[in-house]
MOPAC internal coordinates of N, CA, C and O (Angstrom, degrees):
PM7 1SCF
backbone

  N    0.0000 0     0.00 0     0.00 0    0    0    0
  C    1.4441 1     0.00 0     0.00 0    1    0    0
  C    1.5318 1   108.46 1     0.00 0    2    1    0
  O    1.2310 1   123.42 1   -49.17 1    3    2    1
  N    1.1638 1   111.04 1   130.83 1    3    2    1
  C    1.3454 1   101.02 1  -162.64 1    5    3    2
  C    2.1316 1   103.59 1  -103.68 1    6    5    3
  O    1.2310 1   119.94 1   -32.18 1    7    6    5
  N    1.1394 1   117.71 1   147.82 1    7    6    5
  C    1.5240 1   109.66 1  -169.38 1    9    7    6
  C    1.7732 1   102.77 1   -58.89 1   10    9    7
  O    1.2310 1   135.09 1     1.74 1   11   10    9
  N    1.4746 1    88.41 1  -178.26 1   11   10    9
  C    1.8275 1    87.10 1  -158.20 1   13   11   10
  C    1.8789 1    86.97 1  -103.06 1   14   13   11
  O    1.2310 1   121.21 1   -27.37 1   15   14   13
  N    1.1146 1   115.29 1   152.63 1   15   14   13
  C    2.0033 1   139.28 1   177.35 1   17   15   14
  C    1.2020 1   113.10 1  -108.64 1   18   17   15
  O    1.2310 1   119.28 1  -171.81 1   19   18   17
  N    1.5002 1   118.97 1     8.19 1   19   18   17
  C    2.0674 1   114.22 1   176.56 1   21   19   18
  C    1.4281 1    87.54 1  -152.90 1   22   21   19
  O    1.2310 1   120.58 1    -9.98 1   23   22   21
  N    1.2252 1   116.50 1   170.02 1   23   22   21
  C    1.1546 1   150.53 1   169.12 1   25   23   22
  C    1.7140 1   100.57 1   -68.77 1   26   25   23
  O    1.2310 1   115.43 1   116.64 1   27   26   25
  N    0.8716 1   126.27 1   -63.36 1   27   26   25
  C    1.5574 1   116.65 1   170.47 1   29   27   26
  C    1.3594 1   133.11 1   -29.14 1   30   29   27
  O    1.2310 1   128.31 1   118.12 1   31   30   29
  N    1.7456 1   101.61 1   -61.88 1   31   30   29
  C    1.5806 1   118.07 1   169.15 1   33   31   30
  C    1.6540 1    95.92 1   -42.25 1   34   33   31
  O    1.2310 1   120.58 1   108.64 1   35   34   33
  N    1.2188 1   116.51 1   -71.36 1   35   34   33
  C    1.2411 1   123.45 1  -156.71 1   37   35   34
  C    1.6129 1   112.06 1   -50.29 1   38   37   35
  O    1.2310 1   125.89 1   144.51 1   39   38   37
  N    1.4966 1   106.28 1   -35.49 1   39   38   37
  C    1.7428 1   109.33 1  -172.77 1   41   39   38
  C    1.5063 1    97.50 1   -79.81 1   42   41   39
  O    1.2310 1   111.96 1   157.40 1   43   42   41
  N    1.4398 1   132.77 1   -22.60 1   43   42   41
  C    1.5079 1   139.13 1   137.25 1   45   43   42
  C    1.4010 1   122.87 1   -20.60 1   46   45   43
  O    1.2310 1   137.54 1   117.54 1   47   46   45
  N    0.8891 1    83.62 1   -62.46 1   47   46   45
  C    2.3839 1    96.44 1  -171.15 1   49   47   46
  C    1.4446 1    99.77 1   -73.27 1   50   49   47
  O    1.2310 1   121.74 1   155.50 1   51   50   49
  N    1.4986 1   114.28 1   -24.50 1   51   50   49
  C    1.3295 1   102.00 1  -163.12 1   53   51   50
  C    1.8793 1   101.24 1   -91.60 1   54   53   51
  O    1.2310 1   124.78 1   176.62 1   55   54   53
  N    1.4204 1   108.42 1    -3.38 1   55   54   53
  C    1.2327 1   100.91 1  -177.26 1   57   55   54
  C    1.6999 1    88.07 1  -111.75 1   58   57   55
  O    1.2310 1   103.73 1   163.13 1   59   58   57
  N    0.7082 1   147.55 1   -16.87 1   59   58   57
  C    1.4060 1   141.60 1   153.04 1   61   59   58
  C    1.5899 1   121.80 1   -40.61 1   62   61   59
  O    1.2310 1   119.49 1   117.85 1   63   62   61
  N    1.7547 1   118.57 1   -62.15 1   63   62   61
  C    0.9860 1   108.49 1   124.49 1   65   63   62
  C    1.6288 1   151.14 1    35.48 1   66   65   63
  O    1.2310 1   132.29 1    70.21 1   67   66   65
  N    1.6399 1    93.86 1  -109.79 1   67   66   65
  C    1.1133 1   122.26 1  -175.24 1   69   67   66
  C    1.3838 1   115.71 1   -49.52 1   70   69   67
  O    1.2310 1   123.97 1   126.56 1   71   70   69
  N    1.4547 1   109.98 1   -53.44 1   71   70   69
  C    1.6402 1   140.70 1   144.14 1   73   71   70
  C    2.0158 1    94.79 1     0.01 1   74   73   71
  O    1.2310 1   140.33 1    90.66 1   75   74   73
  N    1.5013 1    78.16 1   -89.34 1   75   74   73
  C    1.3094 1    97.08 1  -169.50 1   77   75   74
  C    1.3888 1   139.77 1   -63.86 1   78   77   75
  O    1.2310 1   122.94 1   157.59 1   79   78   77
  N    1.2882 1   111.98 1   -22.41 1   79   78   77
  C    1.8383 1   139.87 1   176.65 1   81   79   78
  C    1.8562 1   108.64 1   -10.97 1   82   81   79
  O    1.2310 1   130.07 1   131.61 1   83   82   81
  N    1.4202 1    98.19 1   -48.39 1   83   82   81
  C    1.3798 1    91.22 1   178.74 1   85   83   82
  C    1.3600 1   139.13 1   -49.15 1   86   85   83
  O    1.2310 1   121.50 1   131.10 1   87   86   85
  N    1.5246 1   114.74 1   -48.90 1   87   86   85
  C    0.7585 1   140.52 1   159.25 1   89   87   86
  C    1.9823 1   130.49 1   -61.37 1   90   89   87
  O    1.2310 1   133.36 1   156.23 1   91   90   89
  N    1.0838 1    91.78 1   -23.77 1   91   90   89
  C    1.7202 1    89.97 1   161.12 1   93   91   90
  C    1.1562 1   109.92 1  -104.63 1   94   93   91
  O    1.2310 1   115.38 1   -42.21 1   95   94   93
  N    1.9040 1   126.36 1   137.79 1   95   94   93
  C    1.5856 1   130.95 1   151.45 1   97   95   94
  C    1.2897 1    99.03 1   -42.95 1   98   97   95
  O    1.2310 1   131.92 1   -47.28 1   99   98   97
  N    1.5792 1    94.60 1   132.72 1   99   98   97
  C    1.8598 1   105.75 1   139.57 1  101   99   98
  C    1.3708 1   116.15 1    61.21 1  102  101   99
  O    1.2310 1   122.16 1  -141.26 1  103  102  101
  N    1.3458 1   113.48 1    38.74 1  103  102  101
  C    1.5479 1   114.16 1  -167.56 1  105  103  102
  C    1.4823 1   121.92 1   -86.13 1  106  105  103
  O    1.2310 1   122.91 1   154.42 1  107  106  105
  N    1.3958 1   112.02 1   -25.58 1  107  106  105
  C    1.2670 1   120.77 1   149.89 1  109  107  106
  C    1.4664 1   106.13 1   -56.65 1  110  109  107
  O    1.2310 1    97.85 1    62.36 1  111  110  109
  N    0.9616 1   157.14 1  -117.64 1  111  110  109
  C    0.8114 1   147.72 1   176.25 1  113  111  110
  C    1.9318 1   128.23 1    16.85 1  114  113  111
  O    1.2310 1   129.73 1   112.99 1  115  114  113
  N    1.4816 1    98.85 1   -67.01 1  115  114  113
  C    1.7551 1   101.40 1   165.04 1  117  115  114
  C    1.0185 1   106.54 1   -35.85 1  118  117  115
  O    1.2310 1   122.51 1   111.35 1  119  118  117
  N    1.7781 1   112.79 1   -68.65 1  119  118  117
  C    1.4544 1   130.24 1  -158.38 1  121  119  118
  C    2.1540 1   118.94 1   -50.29 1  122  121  119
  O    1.2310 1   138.43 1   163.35 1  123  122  121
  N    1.2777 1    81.88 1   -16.65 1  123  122  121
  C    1.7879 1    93.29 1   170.62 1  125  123  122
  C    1.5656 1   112.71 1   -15.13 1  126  125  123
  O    1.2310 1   120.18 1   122.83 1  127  126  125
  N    1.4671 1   117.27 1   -57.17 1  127  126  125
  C    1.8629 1   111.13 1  -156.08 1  129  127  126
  C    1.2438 1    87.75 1  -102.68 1  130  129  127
  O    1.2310 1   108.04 1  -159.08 1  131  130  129
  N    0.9461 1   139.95 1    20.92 1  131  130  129
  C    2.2232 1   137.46 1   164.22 1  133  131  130
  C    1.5736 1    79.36 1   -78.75 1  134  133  131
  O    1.2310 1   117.34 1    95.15 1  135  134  133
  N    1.6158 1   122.66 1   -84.85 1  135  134  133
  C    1.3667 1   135.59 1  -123.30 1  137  135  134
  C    2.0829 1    92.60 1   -60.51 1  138  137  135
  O    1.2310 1   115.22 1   157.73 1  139  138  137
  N    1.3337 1   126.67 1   -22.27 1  139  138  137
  C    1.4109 1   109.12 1  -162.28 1  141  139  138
  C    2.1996 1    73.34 1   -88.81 1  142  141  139
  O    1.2310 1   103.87 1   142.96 1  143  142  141
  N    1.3484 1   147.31 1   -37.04 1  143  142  141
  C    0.9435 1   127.34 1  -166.68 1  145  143  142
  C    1.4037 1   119.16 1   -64.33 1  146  145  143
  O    1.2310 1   124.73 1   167.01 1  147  146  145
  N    1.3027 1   108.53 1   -12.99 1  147  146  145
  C    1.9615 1   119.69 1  -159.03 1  149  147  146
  C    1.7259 1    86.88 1   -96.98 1  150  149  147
  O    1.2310 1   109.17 1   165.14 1  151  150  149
  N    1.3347 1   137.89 1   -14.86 1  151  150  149
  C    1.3167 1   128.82 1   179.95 1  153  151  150
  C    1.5254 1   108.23 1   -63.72 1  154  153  151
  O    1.2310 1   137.35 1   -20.27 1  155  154  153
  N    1.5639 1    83.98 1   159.73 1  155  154  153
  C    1.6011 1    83.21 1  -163.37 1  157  155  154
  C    1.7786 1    98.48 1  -106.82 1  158  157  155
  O    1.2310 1   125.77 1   -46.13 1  159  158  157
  N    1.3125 1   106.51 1   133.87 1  159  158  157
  C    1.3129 1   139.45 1   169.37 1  161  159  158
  C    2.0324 1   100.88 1   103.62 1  162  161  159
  O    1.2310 1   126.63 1  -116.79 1  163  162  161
  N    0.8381 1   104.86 1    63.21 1  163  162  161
  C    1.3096 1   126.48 1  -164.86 1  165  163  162
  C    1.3989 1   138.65 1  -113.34 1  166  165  163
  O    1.2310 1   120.45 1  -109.77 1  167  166  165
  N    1.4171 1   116.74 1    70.23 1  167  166  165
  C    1.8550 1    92.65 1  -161.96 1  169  167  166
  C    1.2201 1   116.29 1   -33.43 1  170  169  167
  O    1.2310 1   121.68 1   -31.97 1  171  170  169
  N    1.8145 1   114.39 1   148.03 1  171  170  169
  C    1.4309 1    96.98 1   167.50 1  173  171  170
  C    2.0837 1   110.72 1  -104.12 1  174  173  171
  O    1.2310 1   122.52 1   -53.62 1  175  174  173
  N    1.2361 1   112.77 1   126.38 1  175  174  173
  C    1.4104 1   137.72 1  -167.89 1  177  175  174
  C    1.3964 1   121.79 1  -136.03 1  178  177  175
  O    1.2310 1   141.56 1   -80.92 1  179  178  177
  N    1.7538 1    75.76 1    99.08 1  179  178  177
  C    2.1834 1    73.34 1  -164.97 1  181  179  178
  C    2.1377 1    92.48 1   -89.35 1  182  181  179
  O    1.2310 1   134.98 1   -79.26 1  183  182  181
  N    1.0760 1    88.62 1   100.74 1  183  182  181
  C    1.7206 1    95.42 1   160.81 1  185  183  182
  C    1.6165 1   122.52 1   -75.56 1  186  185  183
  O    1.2310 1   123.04 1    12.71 1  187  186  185
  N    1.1388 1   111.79 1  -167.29 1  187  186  185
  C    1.3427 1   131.73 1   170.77 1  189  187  186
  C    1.9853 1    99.95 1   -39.97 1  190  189  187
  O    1.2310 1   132.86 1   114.17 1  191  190  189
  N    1.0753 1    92.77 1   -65.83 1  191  190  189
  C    1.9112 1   110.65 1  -142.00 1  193  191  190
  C    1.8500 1    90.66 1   -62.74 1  194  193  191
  O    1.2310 1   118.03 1   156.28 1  195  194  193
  N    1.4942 1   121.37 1   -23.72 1  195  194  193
  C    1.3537 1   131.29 1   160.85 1  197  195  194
  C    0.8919 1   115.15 1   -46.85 1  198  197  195
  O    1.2310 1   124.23 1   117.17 1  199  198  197
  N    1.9207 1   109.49 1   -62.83 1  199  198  197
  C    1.4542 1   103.58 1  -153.94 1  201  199  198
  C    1.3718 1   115.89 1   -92.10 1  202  201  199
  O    1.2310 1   111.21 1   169.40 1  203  202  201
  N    1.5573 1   134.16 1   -10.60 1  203  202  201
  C    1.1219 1   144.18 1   104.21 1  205  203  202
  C    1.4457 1   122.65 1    20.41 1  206  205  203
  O    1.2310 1   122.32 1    91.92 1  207  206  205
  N    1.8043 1   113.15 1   -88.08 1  207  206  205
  C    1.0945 1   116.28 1  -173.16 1  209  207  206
  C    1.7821 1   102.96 1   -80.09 1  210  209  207
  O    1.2310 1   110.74 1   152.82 1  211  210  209
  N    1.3357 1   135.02 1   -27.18 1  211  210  209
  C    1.5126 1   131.80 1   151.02 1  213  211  210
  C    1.3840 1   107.77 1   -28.35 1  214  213  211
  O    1.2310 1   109.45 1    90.57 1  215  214  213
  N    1.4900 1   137.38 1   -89.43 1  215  214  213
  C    1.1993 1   150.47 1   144.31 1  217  215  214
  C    1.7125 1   111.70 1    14.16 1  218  217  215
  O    1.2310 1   115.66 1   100.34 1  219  218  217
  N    1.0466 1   125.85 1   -79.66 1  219  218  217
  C    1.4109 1   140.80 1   158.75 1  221  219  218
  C    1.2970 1    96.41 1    -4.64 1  222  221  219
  O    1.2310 1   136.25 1   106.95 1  223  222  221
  N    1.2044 1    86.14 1   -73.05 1  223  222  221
  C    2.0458 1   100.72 1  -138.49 1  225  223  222
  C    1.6011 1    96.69 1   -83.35 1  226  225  223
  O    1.2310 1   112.37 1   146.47 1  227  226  225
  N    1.2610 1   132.01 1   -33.53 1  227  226  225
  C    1.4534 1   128.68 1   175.36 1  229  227  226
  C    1.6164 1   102.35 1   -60.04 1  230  229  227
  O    1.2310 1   120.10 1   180.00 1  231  230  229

């Protein structure tokens, strides 16, 4: 799965996710460096601390 490049993909994964929550520990938690990207007026910049917590959770 490759990480998400728009704000869309990403509001995607996060309901993909959501789907799934049960089954992953602590996912709130992983999900930490999405929630400052999903703000609104926000570049979107998937850095390190993204692909990181991406990584995790896959």
């Amino acid at each position: 799965m490759p990480p998400p490049k728009t704000l869309r993909q990403l509001r995607s994964l996060q309901g993909r996710l959501a789907y799934i929550r049960r089954f992953i520990s602590n996912l709130s938690g992983r999900c930490q460096p999405f929630s400052r990207l999903m703000k609104k007026d926000t570049p979107f910049i998937w850095d390190d601390a993204c692909q990181e917590a991406f990584n995790s959770i896959k």
